[in-house]
C-alpha positions in Angstrom: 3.8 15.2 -1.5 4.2 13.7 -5.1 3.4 16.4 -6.8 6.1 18.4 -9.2 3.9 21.7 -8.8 6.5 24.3 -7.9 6.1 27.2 -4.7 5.7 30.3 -5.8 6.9 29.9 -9.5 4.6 33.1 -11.2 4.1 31.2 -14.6 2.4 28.3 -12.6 0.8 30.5 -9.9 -1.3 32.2 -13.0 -1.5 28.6 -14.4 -3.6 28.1 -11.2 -5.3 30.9 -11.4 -6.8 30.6 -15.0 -7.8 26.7 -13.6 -9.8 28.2 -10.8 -11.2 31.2 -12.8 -12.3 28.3 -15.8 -13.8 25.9 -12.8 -15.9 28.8 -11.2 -17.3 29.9 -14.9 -17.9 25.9 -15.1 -16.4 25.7 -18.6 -15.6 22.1 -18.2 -14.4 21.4 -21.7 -12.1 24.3 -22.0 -10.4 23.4 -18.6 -10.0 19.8 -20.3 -8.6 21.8 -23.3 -6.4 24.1 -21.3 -5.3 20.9 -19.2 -4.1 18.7 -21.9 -2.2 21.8 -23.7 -0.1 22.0 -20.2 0.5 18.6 -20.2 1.7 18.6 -23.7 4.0 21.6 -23.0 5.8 19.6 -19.9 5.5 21.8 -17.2 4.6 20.0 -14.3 3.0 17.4 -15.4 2.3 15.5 -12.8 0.4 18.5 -11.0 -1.6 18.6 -14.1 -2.6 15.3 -15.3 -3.5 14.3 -11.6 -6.1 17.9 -11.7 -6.9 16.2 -15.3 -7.5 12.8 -13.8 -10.4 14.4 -11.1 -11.9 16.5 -13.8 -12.8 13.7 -16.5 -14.0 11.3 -13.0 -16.3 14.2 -12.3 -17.7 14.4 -16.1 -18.2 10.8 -16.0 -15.4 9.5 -17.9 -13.8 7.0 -15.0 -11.8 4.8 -18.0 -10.0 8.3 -18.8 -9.5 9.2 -15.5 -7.7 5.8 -14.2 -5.4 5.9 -17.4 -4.6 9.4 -16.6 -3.6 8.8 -12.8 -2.0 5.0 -13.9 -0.1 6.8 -15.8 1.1 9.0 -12.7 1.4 6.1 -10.4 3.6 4.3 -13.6 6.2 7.2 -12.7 6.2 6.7 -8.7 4.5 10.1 -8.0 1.2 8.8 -6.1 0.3 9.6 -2.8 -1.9 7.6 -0.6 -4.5 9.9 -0.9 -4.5 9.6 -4.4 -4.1 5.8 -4.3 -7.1 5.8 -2.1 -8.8 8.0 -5.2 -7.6 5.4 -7.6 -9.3 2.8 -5.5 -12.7 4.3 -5.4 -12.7 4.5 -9.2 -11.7 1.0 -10.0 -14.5 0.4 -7.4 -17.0 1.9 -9.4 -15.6 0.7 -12.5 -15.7 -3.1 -10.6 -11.9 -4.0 -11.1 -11.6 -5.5 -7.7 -7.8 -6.6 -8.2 -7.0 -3.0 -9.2 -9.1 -1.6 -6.0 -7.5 -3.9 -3.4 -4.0 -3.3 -4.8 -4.5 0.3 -4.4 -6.1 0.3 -1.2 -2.8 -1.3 0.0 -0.9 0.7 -1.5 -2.7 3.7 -0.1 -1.9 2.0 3.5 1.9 1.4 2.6 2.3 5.3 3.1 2.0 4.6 6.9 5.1 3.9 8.9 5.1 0.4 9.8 4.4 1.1 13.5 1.5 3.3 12.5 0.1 0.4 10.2 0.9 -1.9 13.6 -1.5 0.6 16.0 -3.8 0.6 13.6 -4.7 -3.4 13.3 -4.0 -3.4 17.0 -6.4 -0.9 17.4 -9.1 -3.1 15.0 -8.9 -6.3 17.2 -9.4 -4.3 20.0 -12.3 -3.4 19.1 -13.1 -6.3 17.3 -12.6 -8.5 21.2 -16.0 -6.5 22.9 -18.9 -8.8 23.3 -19.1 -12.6 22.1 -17.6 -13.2 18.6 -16.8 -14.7 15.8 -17.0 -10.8 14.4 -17.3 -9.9 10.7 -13.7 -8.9 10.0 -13.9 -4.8 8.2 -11.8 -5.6 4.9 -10.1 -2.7 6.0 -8.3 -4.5 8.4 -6.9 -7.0 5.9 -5.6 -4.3 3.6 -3.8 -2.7 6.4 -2.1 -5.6 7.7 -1.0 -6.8 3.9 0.4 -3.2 3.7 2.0 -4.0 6.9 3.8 -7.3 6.2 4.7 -6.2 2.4 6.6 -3.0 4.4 7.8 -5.2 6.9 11.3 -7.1 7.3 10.3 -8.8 9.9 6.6 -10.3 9.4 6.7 -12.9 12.0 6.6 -9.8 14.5 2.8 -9.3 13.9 1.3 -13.0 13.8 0.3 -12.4 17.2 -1.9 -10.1 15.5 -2.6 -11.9 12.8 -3.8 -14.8 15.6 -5.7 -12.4 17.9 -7.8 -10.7 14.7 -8.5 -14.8 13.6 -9.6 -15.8 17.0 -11.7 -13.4 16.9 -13.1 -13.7 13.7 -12.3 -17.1 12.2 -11.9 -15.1 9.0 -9.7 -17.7 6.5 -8.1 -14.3 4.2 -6.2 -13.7 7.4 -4.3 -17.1 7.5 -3.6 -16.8 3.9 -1.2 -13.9 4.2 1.1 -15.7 6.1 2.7 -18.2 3.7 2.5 -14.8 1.7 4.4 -13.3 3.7 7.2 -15.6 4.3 8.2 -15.4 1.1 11.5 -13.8 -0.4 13.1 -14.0 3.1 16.2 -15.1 3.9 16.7 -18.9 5.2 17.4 -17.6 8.8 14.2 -15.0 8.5 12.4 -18.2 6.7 13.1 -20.6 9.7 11.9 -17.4 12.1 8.6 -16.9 10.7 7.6 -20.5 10.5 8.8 -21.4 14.5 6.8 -18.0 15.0 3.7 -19.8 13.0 3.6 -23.0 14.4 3.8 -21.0 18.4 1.4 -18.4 17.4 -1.5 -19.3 14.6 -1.3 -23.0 14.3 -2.8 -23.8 17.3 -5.8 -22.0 16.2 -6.5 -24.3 12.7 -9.1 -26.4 15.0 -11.4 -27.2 11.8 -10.2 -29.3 9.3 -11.4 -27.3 6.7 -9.8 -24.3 7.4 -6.0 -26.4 7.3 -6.9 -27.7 4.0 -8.2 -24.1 2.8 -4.5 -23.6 4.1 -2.9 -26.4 2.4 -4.7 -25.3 -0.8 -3.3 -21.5 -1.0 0.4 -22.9 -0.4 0.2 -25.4 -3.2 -1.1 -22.1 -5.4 1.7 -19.9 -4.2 3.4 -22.8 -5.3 2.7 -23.1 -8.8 2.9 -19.0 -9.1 6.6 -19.5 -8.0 7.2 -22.2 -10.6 5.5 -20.6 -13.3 
């Protein structure tokens, strides 16, 4: 757990106690009060700005609330479960960059075979009855997690293949070039062989190579620039 909150330290045990007394009395503003004085003191405050975060989103105040746990996630100290908090606020708050990036990040606290059973586990469900299927976005943010973890990303374009057969969803394709990149030549060389054996078989419309062709020459210019 990211958290610095200590087990069984007594100054912090009755720290938690006076939170819990001030939340059942509903006294929201002097919690916030109480909150930011511990913070200032710098005792644990990781614990507290992360209980400060949750208590302006429930008041309302989501742009407070997303600095306070950026600010956490600036230092390292995130979980996934608070990634996937961070994620529903920048939902709400429509920063759909920020959401995705924390969704991911959120998956990236998965073991890399977890993250492999769980897309597996997807198209599985996704191959029952006639498709193309509507591909869960989940899915995608899993699998991104999966080949950002990953030092060996031509392992799962199999999957990547099966979950586009399937689907004939184009965001799938498009983390592949992604993927290959800052490898080694050798792993370079791997992952493309694996590419042109595994998912290149499967561009059968025009459109979808030139989509393809398209989001290389991007990642392109992003590496020059």
């Amino acid at each position: 757990d990211a958290d610095d909150a200590p087990a069984g330290d007594p100054a912090f045990i009755w720290k938690v106690a006076k939170f819990n007394l001030l939340i059942a009395l509903d006294r929201p503003d002097q919690l916030t009060t109480q909150l930011q004085q511990w913070i200032a003191q710098g005792g644990w405050k990781i614990h507290w700005r992360k209980s400060l975060a949750k208590l302006q989103a429930e008041r309302g105040k989501l742009a407070d609330a997303i600095r306070l746990l950026e600010s956490v996630r600036d230092e390292g100290s995130l979980t996934p479960a608070d990634y996937q908090t961070l994620a529903n606020w920048y939902l709400v708050e429509d920063q759909r960059a920020a959401y995705e990036r924390s969704r991911v990040e959120a998956f990236k606290g998965n073991n890399e075979w977890q993250l492999s059973n769980y897309v597996n586990q997807q198209y599985n469900q996704l191959a029952q009855g006639p498709g193309p299927h509507e591909l869960d976005e989940t899915t995608l943010f899993a699998l991104q997690a999966l080949f950002e973890k990953t030092s060996n990303p031509q392992n799962y374009y199999w999957a990547v293949r099966n979950l586009y057969t399937s689907t004939r969803d184009f965001r799938l394709l498009a983390m592949v070039p992604e993927s290959i990149l800052g490898g080694t030549r050798q792993s370079v060389y791997s992952s493309l062989g694996m590419f042109q054996s595994s998912i290149l078989e499967e561009l059968r419309k025009e459109a979808t190579a030139d989509e393809m062709l398209a989001h290389l020459e991007t990642l392109r210019k992003d590496i020059e620039a």
